[in-house]
C-alpha positions as CSV (number, residue, x, y, z in Angstrom):
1,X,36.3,63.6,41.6
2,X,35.8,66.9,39.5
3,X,34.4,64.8,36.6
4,X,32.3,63.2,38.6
5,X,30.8,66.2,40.2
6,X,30.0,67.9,36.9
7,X,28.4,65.2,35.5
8,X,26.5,65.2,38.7
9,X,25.5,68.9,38.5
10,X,24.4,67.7,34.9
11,X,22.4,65.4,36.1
12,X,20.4,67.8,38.7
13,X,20.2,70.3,36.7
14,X,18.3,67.7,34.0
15,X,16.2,66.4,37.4
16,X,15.4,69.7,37.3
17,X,13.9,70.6,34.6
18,X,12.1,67.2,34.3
19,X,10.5,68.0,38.0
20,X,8.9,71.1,36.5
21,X,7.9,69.9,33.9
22,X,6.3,66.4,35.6
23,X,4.6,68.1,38.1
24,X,2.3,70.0,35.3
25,X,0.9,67.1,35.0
26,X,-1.6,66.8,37.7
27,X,-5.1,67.9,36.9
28,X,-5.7,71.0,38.6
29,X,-8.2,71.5,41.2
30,X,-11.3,70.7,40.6
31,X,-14.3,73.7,40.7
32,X,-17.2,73.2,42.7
33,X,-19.9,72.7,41.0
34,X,-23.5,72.9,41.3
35,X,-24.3,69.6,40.0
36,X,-26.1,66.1,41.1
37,X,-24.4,64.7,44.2
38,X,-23.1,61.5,43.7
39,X,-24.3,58.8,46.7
40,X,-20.9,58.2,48.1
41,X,-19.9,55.8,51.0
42,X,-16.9,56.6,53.1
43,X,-15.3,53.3,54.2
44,X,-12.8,53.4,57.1
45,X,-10.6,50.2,58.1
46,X,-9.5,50.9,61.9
47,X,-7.3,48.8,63.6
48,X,-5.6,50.5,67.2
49,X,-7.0,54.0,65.7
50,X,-8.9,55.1,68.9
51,X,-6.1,58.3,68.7
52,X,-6.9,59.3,65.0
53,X,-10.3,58.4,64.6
54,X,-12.1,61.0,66.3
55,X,-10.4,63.7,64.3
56,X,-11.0,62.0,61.3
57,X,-15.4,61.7,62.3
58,X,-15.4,65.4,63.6
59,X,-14.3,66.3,60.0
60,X,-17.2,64.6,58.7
61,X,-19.9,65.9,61.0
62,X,-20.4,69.5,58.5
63,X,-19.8,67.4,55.2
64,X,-22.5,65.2,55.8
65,X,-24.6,66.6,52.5
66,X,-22.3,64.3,50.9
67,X,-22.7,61.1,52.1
68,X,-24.7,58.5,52.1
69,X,-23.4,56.4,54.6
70,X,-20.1,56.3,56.8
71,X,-18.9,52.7,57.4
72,X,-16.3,51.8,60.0
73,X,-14.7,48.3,60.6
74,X,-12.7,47.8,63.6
75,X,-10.2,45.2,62.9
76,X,-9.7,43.3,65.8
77,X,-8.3,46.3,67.9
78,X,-7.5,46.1,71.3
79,X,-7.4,49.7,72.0
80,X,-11.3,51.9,72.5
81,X,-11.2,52.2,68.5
82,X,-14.5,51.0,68.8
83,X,-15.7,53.4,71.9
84,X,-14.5,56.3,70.3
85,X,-16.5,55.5,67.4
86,X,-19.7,54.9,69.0
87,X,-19.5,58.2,70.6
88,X,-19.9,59.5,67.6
89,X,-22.9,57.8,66.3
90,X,-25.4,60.4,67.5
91,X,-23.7,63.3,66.0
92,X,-23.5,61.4,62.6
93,X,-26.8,59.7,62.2
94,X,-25.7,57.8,58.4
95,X,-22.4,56.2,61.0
96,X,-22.5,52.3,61.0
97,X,-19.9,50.3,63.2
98,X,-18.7,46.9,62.1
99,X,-16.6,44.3,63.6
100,X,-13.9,42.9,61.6
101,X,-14.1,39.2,61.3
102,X,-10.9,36.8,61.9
103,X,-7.7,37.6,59.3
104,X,-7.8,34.0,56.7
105,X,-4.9,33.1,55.4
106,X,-3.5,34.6,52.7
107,X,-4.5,38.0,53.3
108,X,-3.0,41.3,54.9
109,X,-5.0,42.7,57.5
110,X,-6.0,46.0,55.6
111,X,-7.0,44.2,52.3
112,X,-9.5,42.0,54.4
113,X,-10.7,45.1,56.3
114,X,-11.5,47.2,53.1
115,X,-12.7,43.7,51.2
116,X,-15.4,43.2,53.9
117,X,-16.4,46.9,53.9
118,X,-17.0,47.2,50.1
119,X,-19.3,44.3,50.5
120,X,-21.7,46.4,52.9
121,X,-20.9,49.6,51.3
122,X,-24.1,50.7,49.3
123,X,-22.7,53.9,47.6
124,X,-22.2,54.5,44.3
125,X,-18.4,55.5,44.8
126,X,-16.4,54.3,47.7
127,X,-14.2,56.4,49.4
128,X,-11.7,54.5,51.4
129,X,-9.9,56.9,53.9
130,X,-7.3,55.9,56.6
131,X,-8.2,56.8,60.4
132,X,-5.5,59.2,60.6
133,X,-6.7,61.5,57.8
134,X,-8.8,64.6,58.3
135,X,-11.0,65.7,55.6
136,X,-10.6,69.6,54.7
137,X,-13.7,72.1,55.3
138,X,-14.5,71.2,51.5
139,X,-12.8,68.2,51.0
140,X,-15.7,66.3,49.5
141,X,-17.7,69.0,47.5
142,X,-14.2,69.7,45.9
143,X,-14.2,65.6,45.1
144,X,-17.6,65.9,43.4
145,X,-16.6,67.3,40.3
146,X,-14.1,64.2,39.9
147,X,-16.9,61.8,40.0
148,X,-17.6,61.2,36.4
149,X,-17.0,58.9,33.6
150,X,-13.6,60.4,33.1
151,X,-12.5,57.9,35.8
152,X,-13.2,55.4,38.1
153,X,-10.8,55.3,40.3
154,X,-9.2,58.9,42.3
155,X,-6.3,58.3,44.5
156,X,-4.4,61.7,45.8
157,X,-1.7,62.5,48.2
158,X,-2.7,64.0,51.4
159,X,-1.0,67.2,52.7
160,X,1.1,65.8,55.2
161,X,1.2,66.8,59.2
162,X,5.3,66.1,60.7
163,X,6.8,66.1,63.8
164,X,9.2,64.2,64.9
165,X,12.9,63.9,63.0
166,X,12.2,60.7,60.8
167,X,8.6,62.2,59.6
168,X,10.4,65.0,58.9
169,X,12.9,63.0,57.0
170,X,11.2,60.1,55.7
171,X,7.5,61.2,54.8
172,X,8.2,63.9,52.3
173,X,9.6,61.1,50.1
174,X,6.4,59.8,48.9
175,X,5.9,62.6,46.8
176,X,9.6,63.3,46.2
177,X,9.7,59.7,44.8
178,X,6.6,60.0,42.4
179,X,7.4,64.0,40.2
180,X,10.9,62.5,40.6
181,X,10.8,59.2,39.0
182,X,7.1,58.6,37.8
183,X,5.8,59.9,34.5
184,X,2.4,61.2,36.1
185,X,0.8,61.7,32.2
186,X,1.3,58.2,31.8
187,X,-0.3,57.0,34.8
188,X,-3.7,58.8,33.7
189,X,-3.3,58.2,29.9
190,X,-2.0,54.8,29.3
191,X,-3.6,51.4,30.8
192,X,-0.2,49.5,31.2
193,X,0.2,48.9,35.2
194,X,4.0,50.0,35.6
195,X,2.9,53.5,35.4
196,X,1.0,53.1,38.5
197,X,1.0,55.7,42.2
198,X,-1.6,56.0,44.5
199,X,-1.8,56.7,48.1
200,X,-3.7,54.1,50.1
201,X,-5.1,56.6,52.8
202,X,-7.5,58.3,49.9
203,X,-8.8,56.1,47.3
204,X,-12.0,56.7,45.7
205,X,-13.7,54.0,43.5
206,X,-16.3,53.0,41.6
207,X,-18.1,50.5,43.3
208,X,-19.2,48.7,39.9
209,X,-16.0,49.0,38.6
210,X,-14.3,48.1,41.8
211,X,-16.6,44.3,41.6
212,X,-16.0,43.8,38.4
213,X,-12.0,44.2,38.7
214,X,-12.6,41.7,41.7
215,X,-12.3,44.1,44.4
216,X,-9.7,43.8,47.2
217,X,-9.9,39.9,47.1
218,X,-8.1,40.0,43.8
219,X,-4.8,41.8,45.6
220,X,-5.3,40.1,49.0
221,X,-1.8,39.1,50.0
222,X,-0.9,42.4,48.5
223,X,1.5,44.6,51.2
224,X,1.6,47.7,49.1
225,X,-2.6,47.7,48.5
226,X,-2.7,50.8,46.8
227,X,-0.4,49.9,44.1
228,X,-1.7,47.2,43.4
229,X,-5.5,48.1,43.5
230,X,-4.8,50.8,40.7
231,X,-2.8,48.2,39.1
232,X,-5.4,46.0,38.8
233,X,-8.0,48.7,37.7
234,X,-5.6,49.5,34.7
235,X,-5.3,46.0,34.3
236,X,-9.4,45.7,33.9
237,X,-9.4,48.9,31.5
238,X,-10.3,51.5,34.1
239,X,-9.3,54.9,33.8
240,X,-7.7,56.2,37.0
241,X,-6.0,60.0,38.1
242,X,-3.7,60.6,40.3
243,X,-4.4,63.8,42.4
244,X,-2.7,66.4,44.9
245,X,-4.4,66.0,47.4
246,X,-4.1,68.7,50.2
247,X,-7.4,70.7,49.0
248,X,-8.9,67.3,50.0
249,X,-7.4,65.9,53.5
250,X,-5.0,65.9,55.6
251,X,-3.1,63.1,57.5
252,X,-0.4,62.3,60.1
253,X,0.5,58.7,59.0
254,X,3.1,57.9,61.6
255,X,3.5,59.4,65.1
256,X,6.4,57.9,66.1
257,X,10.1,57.4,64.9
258,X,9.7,53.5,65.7
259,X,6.9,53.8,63.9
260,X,7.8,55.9,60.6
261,X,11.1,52.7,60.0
262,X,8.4,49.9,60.8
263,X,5.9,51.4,58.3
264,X,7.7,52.8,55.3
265,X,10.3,49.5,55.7
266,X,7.3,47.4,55.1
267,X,6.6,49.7,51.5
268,X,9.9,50.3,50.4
269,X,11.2,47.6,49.0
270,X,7.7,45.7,47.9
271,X,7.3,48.8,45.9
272,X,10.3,48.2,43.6
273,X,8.0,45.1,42.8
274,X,11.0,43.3,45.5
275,X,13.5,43.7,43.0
276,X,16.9,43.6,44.6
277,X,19.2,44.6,42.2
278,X,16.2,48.2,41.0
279,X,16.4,49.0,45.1
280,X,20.0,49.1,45.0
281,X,20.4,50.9,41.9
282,X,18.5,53.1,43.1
283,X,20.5,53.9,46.7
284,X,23.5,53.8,44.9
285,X,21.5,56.7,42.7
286,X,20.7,58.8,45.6
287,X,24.3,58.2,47.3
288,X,25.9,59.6,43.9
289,X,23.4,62.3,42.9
290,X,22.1,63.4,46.7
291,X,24.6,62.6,49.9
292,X,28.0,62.5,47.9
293,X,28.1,66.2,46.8
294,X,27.5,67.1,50.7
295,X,30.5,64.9,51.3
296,X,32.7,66.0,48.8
297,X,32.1,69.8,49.9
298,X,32.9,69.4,53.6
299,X,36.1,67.4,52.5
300,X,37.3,70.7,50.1
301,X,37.1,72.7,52.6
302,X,39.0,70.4,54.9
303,X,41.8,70.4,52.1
304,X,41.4,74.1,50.8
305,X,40.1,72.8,47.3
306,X,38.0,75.4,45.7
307,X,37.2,73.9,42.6
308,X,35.5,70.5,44.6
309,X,33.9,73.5,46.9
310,X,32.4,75.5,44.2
311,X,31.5,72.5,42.3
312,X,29.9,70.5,45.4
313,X,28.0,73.7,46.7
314,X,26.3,74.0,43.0
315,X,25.3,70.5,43.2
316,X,23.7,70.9,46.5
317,X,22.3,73.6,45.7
318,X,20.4,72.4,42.9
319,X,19.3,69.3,45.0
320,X,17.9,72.3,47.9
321,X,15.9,73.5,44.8
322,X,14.9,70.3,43.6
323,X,13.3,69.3,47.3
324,X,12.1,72.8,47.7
325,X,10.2,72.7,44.7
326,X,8.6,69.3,45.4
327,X,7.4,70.3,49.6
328,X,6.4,73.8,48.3
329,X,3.9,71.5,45.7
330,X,3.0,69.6,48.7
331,X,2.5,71.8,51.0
332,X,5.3,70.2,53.7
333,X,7.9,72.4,55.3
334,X,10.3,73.4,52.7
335,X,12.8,74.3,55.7
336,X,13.8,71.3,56.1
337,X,15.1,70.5,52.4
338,X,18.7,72.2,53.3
339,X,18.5,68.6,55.2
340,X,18.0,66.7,52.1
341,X,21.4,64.8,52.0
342,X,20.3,63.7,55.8
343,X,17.1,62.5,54.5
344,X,18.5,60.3,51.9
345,X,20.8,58.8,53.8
346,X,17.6,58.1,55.9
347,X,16.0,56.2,52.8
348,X,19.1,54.3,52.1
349,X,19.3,52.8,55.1
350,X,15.8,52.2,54.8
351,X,16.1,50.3,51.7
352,X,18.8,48.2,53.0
353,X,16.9,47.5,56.3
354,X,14.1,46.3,54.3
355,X,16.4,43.9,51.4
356,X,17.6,42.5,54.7
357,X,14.2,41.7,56.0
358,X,13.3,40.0,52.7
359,X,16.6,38.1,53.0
360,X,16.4,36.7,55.9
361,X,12.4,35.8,55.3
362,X,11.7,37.9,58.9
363,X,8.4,39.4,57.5
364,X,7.7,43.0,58.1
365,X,5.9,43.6,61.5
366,X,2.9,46.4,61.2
367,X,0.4,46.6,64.0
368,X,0.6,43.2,65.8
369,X,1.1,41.1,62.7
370,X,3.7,39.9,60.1
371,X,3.5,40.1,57.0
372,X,5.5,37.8,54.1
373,X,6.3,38.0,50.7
């Protein structure tokens, strides 16, 4: 078990170093700049939002210099998402409601959503957002600058607003998952699709570019959308970026635990691309590298070993700074990463909750429906 641990602490400590040197990777912020405004369209699919939305339209109310139109498609709710909205409509004149039409076959309910509204959008760049984000005070003048031919397609990461114990857990991962694993320089640099991240609840696009790639009708039975849009604009020759994103929004993705399991179970293991035998690797990974040192150092001190002790405690240790590292970068409460071990146990089980899903052909319920592979 010594062995093991040391080779363990070897392999944190070389985590390590590869985390601080990964997360140089993203470009830094971007200056505002006195420079022509670029006619954007903010495009927001809302299904059951009539909690979120509101925040999200009050953010836009002072950033309206930047906009040329705000387009909203309520998909099929059967909450007020649509009353909410419409309250809004005087305080943001450029604010257009649509309802969303019936979901065809074939596609997920979010990919239709965002499909119909960049046929109506107008803008030059389209600017997806998810009803629960809130834009910053300078959310969009700081995206201006990004707006060029550099690339034409932005996705970035949202700082991220937790509560309950499996936000707390679970939601931090995102971002753990891609300075961890994902060369970020490759992702901006190279066109091949496996070096691909984005985050679905910021996406800004060309609109040209976005038609030509085929637009969300070219991923429509597509679970993890965001993936696979920047997928496909890699695949089209598009440059994209990948961007930290709390200068730029803010979001609360899930509000409840039941609701955290349901919607990261339904990611998790489409991610890996469904692969069984990559999702297990990498829990048994995690087990090794993450939980098993916080095992072995509660047994040493049942049985008075020092060496396992010491040697457990450094691994930990190093894991603490590892997840430390990562929430300081995105501005999550670090607190909690003396928890780490807890959280990946967390994602295990999530892992195996969603292989057993795809096993037993259930489909992964989100919002009313049920979605297949």
């Amino acid at each position: 078990m010594l062995v093991l641990l040391l080779i363990i602490n070897l392999l944190l400590l070389l985590q390590l170093v590869w985390i601080l040197y990964n997360s140089t990777a993203f470009p830094k912020s971007p200056v505002i700049e006195s420079t022509p405004i670029k006619p954007l369209s903010i495009l927001i699919p809302a299904r059951n939002e009539a909690d979120n939305i509101g925040r999200l339209l009050e953010s836009l109310i002072s950033q309206q210099d930047y906009i040329k139109e705000i387009l909203v498609l309520d998909d099929q709710s059967t909450d007020g998402t649509s009353s909410v909205v419409r309250e809004y409509q005087y305080k943001l004149s450029n604010l257009k409601l649509y309802q969303g039409k019936e979901l065809p076959s074939g596609w997920t309910g979010k990919n239709y959503a965002c499909q119909q509204l960049g046929e109506y959008a107008e803008g030059e760049w389209l600017l997806f957002l998810d009803a629960d984000v809130t834009l910053e005070k300078n959310g969009l003048a700081l995206l201006q600058p990004c707006l060029d031919d550099n690339y034409r397609m932005i996705s970035a990461f949202p700082r991220q607003r937790v509560h309950t114990f499996l936000e707390r857990m679970l939601v931090p991962f995102m971002i753990f998952l891609v300075i961890c694993h994902l060369p970020i320089r490759q992702v901006m640099k190279t066109q091949d699709p496996k070096f691909a991240a984005a985050h679905g609840a910021f996406i800004c696009i060309h609109k040209e570019s976005y038609q030509k790639a085929g637009g969300h009708a070219a991923i429509k039975s597509a679970i993890v959308d965001d993936m696979e849009l920047m997928r496909l604009m890699k695949r089209s020759q598009f440059p994209v970026a990948l961007l930290r994103g709390e200068k730029f929004a803010s979001m609360r993705m899930y509000e409840t635990n039941r609701s955290v399991w349901l919607g990261f179970r339904k990611n998790i293991f489409t991610g890996t691309g469904s692969n069984i035998y990559l999702t297990l690797f990498i829990c048994l990974l995690y087990a090794l590298m993450y939980v098993l040192p916080i095992v072995c150092l509660v047994s040493g001190l049942l049985l008075g070993d020092k060496q396992i002790v010491l040697t457990a405690a450094i691994a930990y240790l190093i894991g603490v700074m590892i997840k430390i590292f990562i929430d300081l970068q995105a501005k999550t409460n670090w607190y909690t990463s003396f928890l780490y071990p807890l959280a990946c146990s967390c994602f295990i089980l999530l892992a195996l909750d969603a292989i057993r899903i795809h096993m037993k052909r259930e489909g992964y319920e989100w919002k009313g429906r049920r979605y297949y592979e």
